[in-house]
N, C-alpha and C positions, 0 to 999 in steps of 0.2 A: 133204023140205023142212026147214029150217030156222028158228026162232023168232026168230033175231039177224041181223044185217043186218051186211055189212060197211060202216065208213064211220061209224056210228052211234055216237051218246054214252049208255052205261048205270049207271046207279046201280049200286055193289057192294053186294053179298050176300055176307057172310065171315064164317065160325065165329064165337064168341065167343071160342076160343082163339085167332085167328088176327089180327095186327091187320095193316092195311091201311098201306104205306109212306108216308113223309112228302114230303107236296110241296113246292117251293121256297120255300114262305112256313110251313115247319115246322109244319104241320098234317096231320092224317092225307086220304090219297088217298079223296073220295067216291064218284068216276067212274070210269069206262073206256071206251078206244075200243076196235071191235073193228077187228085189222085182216088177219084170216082166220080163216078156218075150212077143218076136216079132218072129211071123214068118220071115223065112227066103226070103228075096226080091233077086233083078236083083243085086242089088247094093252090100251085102252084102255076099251073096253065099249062109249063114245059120243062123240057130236059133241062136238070141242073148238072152243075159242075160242084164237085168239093177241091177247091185248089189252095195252094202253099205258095206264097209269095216269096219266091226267092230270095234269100239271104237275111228271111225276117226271123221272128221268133213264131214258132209251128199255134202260139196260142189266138195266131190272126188268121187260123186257116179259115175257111167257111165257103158257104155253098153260094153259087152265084147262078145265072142266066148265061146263054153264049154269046151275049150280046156286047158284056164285057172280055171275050175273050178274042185276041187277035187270031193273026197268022203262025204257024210252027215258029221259031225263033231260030236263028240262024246262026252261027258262031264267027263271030268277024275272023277273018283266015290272016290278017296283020295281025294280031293281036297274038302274044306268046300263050301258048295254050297246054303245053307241055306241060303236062299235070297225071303223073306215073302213066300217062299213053293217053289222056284224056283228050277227047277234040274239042271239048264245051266242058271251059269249068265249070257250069252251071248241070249238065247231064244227070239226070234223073238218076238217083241211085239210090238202093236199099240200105245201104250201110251207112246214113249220115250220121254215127255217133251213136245209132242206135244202141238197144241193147248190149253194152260192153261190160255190162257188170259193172259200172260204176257206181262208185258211192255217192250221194246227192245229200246236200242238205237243203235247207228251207232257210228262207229267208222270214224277216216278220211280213213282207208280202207275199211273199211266195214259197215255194219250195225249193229250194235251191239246190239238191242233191240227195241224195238216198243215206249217207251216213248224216242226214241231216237229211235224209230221202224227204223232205217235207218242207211244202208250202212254208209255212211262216216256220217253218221252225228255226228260226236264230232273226237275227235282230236286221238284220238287214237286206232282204228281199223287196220286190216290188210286190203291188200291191195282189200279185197274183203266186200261189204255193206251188206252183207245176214243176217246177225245174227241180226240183228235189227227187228223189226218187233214192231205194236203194238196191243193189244187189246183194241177197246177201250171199255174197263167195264164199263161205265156208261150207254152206247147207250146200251149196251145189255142186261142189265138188265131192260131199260125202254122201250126196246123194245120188252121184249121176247127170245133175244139172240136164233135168228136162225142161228143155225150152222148145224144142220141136215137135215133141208130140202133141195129138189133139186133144180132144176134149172126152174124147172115147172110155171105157170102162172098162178099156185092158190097159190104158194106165198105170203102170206100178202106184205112180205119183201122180196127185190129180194136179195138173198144172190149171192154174188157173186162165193164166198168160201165155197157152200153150204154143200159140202160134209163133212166137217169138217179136220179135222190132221188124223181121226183112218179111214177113208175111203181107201183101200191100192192105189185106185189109184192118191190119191194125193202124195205120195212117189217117185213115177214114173216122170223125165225130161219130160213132152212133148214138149217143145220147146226148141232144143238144138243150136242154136243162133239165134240171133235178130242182123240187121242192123237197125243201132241207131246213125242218122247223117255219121259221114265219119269210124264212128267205126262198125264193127263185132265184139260182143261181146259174147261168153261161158256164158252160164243160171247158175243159181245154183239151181232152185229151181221147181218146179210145179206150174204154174200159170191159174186159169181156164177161159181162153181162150174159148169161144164157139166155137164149132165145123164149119167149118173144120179148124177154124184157130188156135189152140188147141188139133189138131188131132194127135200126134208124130210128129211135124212139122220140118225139119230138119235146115229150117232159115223164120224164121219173118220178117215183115220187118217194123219198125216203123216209123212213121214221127215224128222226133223231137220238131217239131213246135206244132205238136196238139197231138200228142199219138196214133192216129188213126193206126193200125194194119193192114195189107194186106200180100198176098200171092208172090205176085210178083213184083220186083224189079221197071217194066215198069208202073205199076201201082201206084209208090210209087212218080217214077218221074214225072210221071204226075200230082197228085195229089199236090206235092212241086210246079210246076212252077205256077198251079193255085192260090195258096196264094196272098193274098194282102199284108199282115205282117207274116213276119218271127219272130213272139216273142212271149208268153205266152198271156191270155185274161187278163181282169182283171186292176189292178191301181198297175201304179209300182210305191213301197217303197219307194227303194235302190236303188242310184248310187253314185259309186264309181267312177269317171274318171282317176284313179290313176292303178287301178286292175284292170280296164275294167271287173267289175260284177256290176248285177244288180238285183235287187228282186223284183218279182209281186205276190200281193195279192189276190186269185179267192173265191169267195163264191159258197160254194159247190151247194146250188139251183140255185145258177145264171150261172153256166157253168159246170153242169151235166156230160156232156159227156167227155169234156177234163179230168175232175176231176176222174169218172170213168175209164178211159183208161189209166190214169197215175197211181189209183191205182193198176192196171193190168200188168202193165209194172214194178211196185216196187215189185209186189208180185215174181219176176222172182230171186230177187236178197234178199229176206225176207222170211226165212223158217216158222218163228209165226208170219205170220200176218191174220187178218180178215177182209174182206172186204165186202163190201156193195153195191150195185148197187143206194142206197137212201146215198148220200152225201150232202144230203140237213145240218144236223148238224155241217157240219166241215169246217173249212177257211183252204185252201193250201196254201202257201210260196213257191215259186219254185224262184231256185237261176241258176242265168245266167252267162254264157261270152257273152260280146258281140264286135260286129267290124262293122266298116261301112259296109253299102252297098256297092260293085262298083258298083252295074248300077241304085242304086240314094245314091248320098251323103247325102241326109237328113233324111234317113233311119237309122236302123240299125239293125243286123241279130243280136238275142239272143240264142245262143243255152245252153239248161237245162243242170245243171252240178248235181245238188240235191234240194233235197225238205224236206217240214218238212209236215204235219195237226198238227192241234187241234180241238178241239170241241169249237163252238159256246160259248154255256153256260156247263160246268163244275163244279159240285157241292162240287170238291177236289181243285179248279181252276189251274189244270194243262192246262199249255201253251206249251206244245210240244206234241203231240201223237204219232206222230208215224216220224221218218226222214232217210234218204238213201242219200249216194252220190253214183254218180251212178259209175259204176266201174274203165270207165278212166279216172276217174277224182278224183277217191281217193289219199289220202294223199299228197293235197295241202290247208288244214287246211280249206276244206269247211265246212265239221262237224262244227267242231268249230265255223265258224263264222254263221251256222243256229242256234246251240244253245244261242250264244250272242244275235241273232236277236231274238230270243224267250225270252228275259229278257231287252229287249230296249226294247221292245214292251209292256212289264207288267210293267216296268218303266213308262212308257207315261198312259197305262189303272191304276195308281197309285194304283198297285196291288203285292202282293208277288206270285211266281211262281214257278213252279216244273213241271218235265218231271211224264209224268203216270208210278206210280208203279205197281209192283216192276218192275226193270231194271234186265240186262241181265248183266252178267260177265264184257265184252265189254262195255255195256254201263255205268256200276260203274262207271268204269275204267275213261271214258271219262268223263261223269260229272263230276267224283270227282277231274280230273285234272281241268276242268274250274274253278268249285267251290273256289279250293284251289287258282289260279290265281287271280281270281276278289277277294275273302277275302284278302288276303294278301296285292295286288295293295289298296283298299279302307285303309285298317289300315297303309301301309305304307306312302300314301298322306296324311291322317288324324290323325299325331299322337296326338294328342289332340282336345279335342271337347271343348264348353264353360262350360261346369259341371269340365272336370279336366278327364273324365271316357267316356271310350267307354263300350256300352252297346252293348247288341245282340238286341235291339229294334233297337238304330240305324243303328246298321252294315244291322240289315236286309230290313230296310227302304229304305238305298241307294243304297242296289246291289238288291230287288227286290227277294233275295232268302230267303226260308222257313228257319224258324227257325229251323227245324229239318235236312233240310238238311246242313246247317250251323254248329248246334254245330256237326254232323257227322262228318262235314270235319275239323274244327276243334280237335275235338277229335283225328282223326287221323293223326294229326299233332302234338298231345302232347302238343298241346296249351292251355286245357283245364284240372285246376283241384280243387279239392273240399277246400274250404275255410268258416269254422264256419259253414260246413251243406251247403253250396253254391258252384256253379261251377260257377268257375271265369276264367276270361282269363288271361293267365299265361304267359307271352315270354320275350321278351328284343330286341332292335332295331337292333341286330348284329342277332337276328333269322330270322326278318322280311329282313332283306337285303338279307341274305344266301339264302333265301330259294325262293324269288324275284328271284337272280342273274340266276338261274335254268333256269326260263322260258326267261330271259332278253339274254340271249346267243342261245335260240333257236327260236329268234326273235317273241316269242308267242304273242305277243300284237298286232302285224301288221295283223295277219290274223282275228283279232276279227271284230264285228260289227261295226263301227264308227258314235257316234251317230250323226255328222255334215252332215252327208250325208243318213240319214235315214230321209223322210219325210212321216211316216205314223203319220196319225190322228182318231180318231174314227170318220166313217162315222153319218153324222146327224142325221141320223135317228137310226143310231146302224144298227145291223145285222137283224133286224128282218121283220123290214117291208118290203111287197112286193107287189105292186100296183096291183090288179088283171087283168087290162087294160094289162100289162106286160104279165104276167102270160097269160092269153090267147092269148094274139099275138104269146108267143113263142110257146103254144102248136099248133096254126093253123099253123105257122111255120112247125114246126118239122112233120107236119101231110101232109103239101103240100111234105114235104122233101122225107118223107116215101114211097110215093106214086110215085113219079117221080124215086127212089129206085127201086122197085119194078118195075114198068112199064120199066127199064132200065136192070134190072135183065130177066124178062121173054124176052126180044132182042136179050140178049145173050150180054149187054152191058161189055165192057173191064174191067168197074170201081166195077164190082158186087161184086169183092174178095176184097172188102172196107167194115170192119164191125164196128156196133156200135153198145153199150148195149143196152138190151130194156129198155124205159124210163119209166119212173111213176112221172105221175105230183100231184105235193101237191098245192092246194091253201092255201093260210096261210093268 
């Protein structure tokens, strides 16, 4: 038996050497919720706790002793409390924000939202991608938006995330690091990992090259030197030879498993996002360093720094869904330069663009700093058009952003205001310099997309076709693949702690 409760609010108990993190109102953390418990192993000696320090950010959760943990916590009954019938605004609840289908972007250290569902994706996150995350609402709604089913194989939809946000054991770390290339890197998040590789796992071990998940370390190196390419699948973009990045574009039907394993992998650093085992509706973006080979110079190793999706066909046409840098690699203006690439790219489909709403704190934050750069850089290149007048038709022609997000970020610039019943745009060329000069001293322009070196085109046929001849070779593929799996597994084969989602083939 157990002395702590899951669910439950406990006063902390912490060394004098040790002080307790600061909650959103800059004061040090008094509480904690518990939100599992471990029996006591070899390793540890006793019952742990995995607790949430109230009012902090969920990426300080972690597992403690009860030695740190007080008395039940008590709700001072002076204290107004009236909070829709609440007694304790502090009371342990399933619904903190959870799973709303929000759109998230990424910061360059973090993830700041899911239409910007990612870690570093934009320029201004901390040093951590989690807060990003995205929903993507369109697919869920046209598909029924399973969030509550299991993991089971009467599934229509293999939900990856099946459990949903109020399930408590999605609350709980199970994987408290992952080896990811030359990094070991601290999780933030709950990621549903099949069993047993998802099991309280205390290190994952990823191959960077393909996302493919294993138990042990030996298994991991084996599986690396068997590679023929060390680089994402798919048609690359982007190259930079200048920054040594590069960008490749995967169709989610056309390379299933990578795509599924990379969502799995971003889920670890993305507390709202939803995933899907059917990736067939979404194009990935995964953004690389790369370096020769030594043992062939015509080669070259790309290792994944972040990523973006979007949805195929989008009836909002948002071009970003969900983006992460992953966490060594935050705040080197990857963010930034996935979100540029998400508006080069709706430049070329001669289309206006937006991240999926609504965005996260984080992710405002970041777009509205791009926003405010590319508006400002276009009117300051452009100060006069052949009419005499800049319009918001043009501005938003040539930077590819919504009208809405436009006059937004305008507005909150005070560039914008009402003239005979009209909102007009309002500045002087001493506003457009000043407010340029900003980003011109934080070198902000170098880390952006460039579009001399971006060679994406639309594929001829567009995204949709798929030869069925294809379509069935890969499934006798994957069926020979299974079987020689299995017939390696029942051996007692080395390679067996090698897993990969189960597949669902669509002919289309």
């Amino acid at each position: 038996m157990t002395d702590k409760a899951v669910g439950k609010i406990y006063n902390i108990l912490l060394p004098s050497q040790q002080n307790a993190p600061l909650t959103t109102k800059s004061l040090p953390a008094t509480k904690v919720e518990v939100l599992g418990i471990r029996p006591a192993s070899s390793t540890t000696g006793q019952i742990q706790y995995f607790i949430h320090y109230i009012d902090t950010d969920k990426r300080l959760d972690r597992w403690i002793g009860s030695e740190y943990i007080g008395e039940v916590h008590v709700a001072d009954p002076t204290k107004n409390t009236s909070r829709r019938g609440s007694s304790d605004p502090h009371q342990p609840s399933n619904n903190r924000g959870r799973g709303r289908g929000r759109a998230r972007t990424g910061g360059e250290g973090g993830e700041s939202g899911r239409s910007s569902g990612g870690g570093s994706g934009s320029s201004s996150s901390s040093s951590s991608s989690s807060s990003h995350s995205h929903s993507h609402s369109s697919r869920n709604h046209s598909r029924g938006g399973n969030r509550g089913g299991g993991h089971g194989h009467s599934s229509p939809i293999r939900s990856v995330h099946a459990h949903g946000h109020h399930d408590p054991k999605t609350k709980v770390r199970n994987v408290s690091t992952v080896q990811f290339g030359k990094y070991n890197i601290d999780t933030w998040y709950y990621s549903p990992y099949p069993n047993p590789y998802g099991a309280m796992v205390e290190t994952l071990y990823i191959c960077e090259f393909t996302f493919k998940y294993m138990l042990k370390k030996s298994t991991l190196k084996k599986h690396v030197s068997a590679l023929k390419d060390r680089k994402p699948p798919g048609r690359q973009i982007y190259d930079d030879p200048n920054r040594k990045i590069a960008a490749f574009e995967m169709i989610g039907r056309e390379h299933r498993v990578y795509c599924q394993n990379l969502c799995l992998f971003a889920k670890l650093f993305i507390e709202h996002k939803t995933l899907y085992y059917d990736a067939d509706p979404f194009l990935f973006y995964v953004l690389t360093e790369y370096e020769t080979d030594p043992n062939n110079k015509e080669k070259q190793i790309h290792h994944p720094v972040g990523y973006y999706s979007k949805e195929i066909h989008s009836a909002e046409d948002y071009n970003l869904a969900c983006i992460l840098t992953y966490p060594p690699f935050q705040r080197n203006g990857y963010g930034r330069f996935l979100m540029s690439l998400s508006y080069e790219i709706s430049k070329r489909e001669q289309k206006l663009g937006s991240p999926e709403k609504p965005l996260s704190d984080l992710g405002k934050l970041s777009y509205r700093s791009y926003w405010q750069y590319v508006l400002l850089k276009y009117i300051y290149e452009n100060p006069n058009t052949s009419t005499g007048q800049l319009t918001l038709d043009n501005l938003c022609n040539q930077t590819a952003i919504k009208p809405e997000d436009a006059i937004s970020t305008l507005q909150h610039m005070s560039m914008v205001r009402q003239w005979k019943g009209q909102l007009v745009l309002y500045f002087t060329r001493q506003d457009i310099t000043e407010r340029l000069n900003k980003y011109t001293v934080r070198s902000y322009g170098k880390k952006v997309c460039i579009d001399q070196y971006l060679t994406w085109t639309m594929p001829e046929n567009g995204y949709d076709v798929v030869e069925d001849e294809e379509l069935e070779k890969e499934e006798m593929d994957d069926k020979k693949s299974g079987a020689k799996e299995e017939s390696e597994t029942e051996k007692g084969n080395s390679h067996s702690d090698v897993a990969e989602p189960p597949q669902k083939k669509v002919k289309r």
